[in-house]
N, C-alpha and C positions, 0 to 999 in steps of 0.2 A: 562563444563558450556559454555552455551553462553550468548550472549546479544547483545544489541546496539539499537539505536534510529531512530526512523519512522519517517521525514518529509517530506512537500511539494515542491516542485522545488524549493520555496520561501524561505525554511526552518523554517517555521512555525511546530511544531510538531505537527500529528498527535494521537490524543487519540483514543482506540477504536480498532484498524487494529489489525486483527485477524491474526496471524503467528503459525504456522504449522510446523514439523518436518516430511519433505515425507518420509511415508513409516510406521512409529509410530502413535502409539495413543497419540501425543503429542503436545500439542495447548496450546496457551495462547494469551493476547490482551495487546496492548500498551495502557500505564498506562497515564494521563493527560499532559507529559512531550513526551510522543512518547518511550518510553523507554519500552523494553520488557528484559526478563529472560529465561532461561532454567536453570534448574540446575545438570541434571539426563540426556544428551543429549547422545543415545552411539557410541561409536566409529566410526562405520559403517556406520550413517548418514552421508548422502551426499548434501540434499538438504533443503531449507527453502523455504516456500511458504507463501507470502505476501497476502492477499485480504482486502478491503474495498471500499463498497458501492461508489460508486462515483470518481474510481481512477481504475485506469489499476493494473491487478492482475501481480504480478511480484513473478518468481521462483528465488531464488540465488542459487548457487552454493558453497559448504563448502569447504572451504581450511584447509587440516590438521594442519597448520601451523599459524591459526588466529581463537579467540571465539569470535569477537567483528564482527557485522554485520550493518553498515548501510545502511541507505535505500533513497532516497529522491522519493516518490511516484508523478506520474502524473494524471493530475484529464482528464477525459473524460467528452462528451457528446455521448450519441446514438439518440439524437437527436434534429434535427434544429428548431427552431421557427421563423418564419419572423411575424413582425410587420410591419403594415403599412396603409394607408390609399389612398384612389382613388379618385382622384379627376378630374370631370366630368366637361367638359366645354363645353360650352349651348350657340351655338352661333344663334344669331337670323339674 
C-alpha cells in the first residue's frame, strides 16, 4: 500500500493531481483533502509520477522502506503578461 498527501509550497492541499505508478496501469487522483491511495502497488515499483494543470510535474522515487508519499507541488507560469499603459506628453 501506499499513500500520502498532495500540497502547495503553502500547504494548502491539492484536490484533483493525478499520481501514477511508472511502469503500471495504475493511476489515481488526490481526493479534496490532497490525499491519495494505492492499495495493489507491487513490489517492483520504483517510481510515482505527480501531474496537475497549473504546477510542475514531479517524478518520486520509492523507498523500499517507506509507503507514505508526500509531496508539496510548485505552481508555474509558461507565460508573462505585462500590463500597462503610455503615457504621451504633448509639449507645445
Amino acid at each position: 500500500m501506499l499513500s500520502g498527501h498532495v500540497t502547495t509550497i503553502y500547504g494548502a492541499p491539492l484536490a484533483g493531481v493525478q499520481v501514477n505508478v511508472v511502469g503500471y496501469n495504475l493511476q489515481t487522483y488526490t481526493d479534496g483533502q490532497g490525499f491519495y491511495l494505492f492499495t495493489n502497488v507491487p513490489a517492483a515499483a520504483t517510481k510515482l509520477f505527480f501531474n496537475f494543470i497549473g504546477y510542475y510535474p514531479y517524478e518520486y522515487l520509492l523507498n523500499p522502506f517507506s509507503h507514505i508519499y508526500n509531496l508539496e507541488m510548485e505552481w508555474y507560469t509558461d507565460e508573462e503578461w505585462i500590463f500597462g499603459s503610455k503615457k504621451n506628453n504633448l509639449v507645445n
